[in-house]
C-alpha positions as CSV (number, residue, x, y, z in Angstrom):
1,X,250.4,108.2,150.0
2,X,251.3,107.7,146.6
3,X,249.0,104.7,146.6
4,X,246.1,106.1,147.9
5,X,246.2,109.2,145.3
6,X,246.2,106.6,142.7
7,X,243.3,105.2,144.1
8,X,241.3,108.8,144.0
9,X,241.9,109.3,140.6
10,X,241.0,105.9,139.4
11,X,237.7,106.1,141.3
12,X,237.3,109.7,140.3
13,X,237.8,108.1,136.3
14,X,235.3,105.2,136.8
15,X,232.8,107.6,138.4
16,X,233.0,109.8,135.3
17,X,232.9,107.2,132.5
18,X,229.6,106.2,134.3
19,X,228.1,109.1,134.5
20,X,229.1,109.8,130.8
21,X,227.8,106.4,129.8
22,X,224.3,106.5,131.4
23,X,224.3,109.9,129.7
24,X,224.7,108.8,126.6
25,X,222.6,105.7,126.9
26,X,219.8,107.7,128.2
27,X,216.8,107.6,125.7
28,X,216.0,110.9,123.6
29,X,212.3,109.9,123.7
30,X,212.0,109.7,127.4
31,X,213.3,113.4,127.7
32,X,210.4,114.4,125.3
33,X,208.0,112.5,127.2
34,X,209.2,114.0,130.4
35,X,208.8,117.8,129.2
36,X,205.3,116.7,127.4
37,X,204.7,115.5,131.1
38,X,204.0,119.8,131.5
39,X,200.6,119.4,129.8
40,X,199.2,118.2,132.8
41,X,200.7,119.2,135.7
42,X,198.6,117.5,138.7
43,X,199.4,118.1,142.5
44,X,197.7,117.8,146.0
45,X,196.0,121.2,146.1
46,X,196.1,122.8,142.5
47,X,192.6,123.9,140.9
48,X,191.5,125.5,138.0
49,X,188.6,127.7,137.5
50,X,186.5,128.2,134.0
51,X,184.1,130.5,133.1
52,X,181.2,127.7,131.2
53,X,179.0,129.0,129.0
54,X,176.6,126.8,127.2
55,X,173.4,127.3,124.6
56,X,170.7,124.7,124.0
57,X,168.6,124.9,121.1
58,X,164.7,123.0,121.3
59,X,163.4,122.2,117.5
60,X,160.2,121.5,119.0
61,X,159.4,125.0,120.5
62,X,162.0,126.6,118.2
63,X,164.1,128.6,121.1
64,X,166.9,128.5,122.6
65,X,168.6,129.2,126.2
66,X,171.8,130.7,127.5
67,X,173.8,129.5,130.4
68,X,176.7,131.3,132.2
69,X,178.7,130.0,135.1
70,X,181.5,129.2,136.6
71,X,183.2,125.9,138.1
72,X,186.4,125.1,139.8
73,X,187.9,121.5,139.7
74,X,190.4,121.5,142.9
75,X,192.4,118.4,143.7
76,X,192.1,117.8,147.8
77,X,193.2,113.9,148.2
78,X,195.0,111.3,146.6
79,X,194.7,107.1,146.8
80,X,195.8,104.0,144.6
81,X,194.2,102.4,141.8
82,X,194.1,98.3,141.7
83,X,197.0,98.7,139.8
84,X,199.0,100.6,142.2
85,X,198.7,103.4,140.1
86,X,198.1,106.9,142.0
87,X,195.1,108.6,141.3
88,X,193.8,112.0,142.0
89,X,190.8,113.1,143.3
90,X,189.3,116.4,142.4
91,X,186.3,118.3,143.7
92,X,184.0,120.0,141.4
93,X,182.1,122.8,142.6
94,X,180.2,125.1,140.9
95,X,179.4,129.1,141.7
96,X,176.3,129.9,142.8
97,X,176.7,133.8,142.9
98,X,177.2,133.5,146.7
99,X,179.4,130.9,146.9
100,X,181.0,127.8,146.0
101,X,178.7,124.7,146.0
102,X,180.2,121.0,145.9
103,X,178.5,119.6,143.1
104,X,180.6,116.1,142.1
105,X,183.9,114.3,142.3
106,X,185.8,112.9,139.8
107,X,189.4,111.3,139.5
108,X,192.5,111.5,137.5
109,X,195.2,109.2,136.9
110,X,198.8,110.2,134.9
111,X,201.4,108.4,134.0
112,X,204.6,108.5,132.0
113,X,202.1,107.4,128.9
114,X,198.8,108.9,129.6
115,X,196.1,111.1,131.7
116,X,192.8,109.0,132.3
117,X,190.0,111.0,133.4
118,X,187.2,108.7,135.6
119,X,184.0,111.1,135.3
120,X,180.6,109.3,136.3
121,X,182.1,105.7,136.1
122,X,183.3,106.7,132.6
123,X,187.3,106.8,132.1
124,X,189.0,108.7,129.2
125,X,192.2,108.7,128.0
126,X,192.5,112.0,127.4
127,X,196.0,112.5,126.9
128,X,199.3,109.9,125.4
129,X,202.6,111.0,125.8
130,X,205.1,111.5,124.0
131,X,202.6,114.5,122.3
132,X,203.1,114.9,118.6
133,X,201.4,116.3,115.5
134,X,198.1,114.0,114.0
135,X,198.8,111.2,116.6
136,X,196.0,109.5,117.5
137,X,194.2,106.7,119.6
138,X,191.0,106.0,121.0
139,X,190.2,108.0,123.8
140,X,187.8,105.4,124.8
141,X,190.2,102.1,124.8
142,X,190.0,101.6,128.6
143,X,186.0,101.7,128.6
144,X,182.7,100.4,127.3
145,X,182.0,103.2,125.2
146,X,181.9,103.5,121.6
147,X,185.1,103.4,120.2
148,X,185.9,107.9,120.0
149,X,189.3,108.6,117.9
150,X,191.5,111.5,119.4
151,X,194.2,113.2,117.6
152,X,197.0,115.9,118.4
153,X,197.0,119.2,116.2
154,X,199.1,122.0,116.3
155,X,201.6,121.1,119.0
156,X,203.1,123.7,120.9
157,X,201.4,126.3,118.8
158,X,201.4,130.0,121.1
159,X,198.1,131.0,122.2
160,X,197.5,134.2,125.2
161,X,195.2,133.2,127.5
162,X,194.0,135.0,130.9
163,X,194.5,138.4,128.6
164,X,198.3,138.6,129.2
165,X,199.9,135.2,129.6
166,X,201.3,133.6,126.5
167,X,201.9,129.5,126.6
168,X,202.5,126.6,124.5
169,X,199.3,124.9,123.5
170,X,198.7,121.3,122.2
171,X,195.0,120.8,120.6
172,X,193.5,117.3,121.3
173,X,190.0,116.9,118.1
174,X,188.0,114.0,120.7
175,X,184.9,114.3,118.1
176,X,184.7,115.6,114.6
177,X,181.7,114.7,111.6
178,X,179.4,117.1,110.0
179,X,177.2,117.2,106.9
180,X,174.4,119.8,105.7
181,X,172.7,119.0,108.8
182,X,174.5,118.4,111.2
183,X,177.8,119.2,113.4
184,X,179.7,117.6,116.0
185,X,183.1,118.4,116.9
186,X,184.6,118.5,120.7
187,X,188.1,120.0,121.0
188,X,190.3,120.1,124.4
189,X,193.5,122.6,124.2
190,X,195.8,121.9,126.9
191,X,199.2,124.2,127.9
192,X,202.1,123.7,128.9
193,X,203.2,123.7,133.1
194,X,198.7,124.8,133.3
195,X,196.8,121.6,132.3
196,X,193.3,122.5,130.2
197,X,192.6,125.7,129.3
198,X,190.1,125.6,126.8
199,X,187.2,122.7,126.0
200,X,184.7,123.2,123.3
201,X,181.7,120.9,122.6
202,X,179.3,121.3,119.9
203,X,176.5,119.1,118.8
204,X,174.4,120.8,116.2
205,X,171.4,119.6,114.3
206,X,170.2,122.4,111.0
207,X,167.2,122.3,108.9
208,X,168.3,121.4,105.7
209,X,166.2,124.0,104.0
210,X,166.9,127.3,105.9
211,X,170.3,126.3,107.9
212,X,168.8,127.5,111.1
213,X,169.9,125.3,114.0
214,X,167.4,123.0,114.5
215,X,168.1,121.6,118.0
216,X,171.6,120.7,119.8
217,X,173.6,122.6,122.3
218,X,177.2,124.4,122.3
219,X,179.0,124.5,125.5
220,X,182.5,126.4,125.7
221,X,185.1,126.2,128.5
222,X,187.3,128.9,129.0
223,X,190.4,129.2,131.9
224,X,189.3,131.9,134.4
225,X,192.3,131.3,137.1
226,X,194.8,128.4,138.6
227,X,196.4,127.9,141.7
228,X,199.5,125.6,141.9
C-alpha cells in the first residue's frame, strides 16, 4: 500500500513539472499570433453583408454616377490547396431589390501566418500575423502582380460600428500616392472575432487648374450584418 502511494505522488510530481515546463517553454509570440488569429474569423457557414457605395467620375463628358448596393460574401464549402492547405470558398451575391443573385466565387485561405484572398485568379495576402503597428510586406508576393506594399496602422484602435457595437480595429494602407493631381489610397479595417468591416478604394485624377476631379472612381465598403 505504502508502495503504491509512493508511486501516485511521484507520477502526480512528474505530471506537474511537465505541465509547468511546456508552460513555460511555450512561446509568448505564438499566444499573440493566436489572439491576432480574431481578425479573421472564417468558418463553414459565416457571411458578411456590406452596403457598397461607389462614384465614377468621366473627364470626357464631365459627370459623374452614383452606385448603391448591397453584397453578401457567405462561405458554403471548403477543399485543399496543392499544399494541403484548407481553403475556403465563399459565394458572392449581390442584392437586386428582390432578392439575392449569385454573382461570383472566390476563395480564402488562413493560416497561423497569413489570409490569402484568390479573387479572379488574383491572390492577395491580405493579412500577416502576428499584427503590429507600421509592419509591412507586399500584399502581392504570392502573385504576378506589381509588387503593392501593405502596412498595419493603428492596431487595436476602438471604432463602433453597426451603430452600437464597439470592437478592436486593425487598419491595413494596401495603396497610398498622391500629388496635385492625383489620389490613390485603398484602406481595409478589419475587427477583432468579425473579419472586414470597412474597405475604401479611391483613385482620383484632378485638373490641376481648378481641382475639380477630373476622372476616377471612389468605392466605399461598409459592414451591414454578419452571421457566425
Amino acid at each position: 500500500m505504502k508502495y503504491r502511494l509512493s508511486a501516485i505522488m511521484l507520477l502526480l510530481i512528474v505530471s506537474f513539472a511537465f505541465i509547468m515546463q511546456s508552460c513555460k517553454d511555450e512561446d509568448p509570440q505564438t499566444l499573440v499570433v493566436n489572439l491576432d488569429l480574431e481578425y479573421f474569423p472564417i468558418e463553414m457557414g459565416y457571411s458578411w453583408t456590406y452596403q457598397v457605395d461607389s462614384t465614377f467620375y468621366d473627364g470626357f463628358t464631365q459627370t459623374s454616377r452614383e452606385f448603391a448596393f448591397k453584397v453578401r460574401n457567405t462561405v458554403f464549402d471548403t477543399s485543399y490547396d496543392l499544399s494541403g492547405r484548407r481553403s475556403y470558398i465563399l459565394l458572392r451575391e449581390r442584392d437586386t431589390g428582390s432578392g439575392w443573385m449569385a454573382d461570383r466565387q472566390f476563395s480564402i485561405v488562413k493560416t497561423s501566418r497569413q489570409v490569402e484572398v484568390i479573387d479572379q485568379d488574383i491572390r492577395t495576402m491580405k493579412l500577416v500575423f502576428p499584427v503590429r503597428d507600421y509592419q509591412r510586406w507586399d500584399g502581392n508576393f504570392m502573385s504576378t502582380q506589381p509588387q503593392e506594399k501593405f502596412k498595419y496602422q493603428n492596431i487595436d484602435e476602438e471604432k463602433i460600428i453597426l451603430d452600437t457595437t464597439t470592437v478592436k480595429t486593425a487598419l491595413v494602407l494596401e495603396k497610398e500616392y498622391f500629388n496635385f493631381i492625383e489620389t490613390f489610397r485603398r484602406t481595409s479595417t478589419y475587427a477583432r472575432e468579425i473579419g472586414l468591416v470597412r474597405y475604401n478604394d479611391i483613385n482620383i485624377e484632378k485638373k490641376s487648374s481648378s481641382g475639380q476631379f477630373e476622372q476616377g472612381s471612389v468605392v466605399l465598403y461598409t459592414l451591414l450584418e454578419y452571421t457566425q
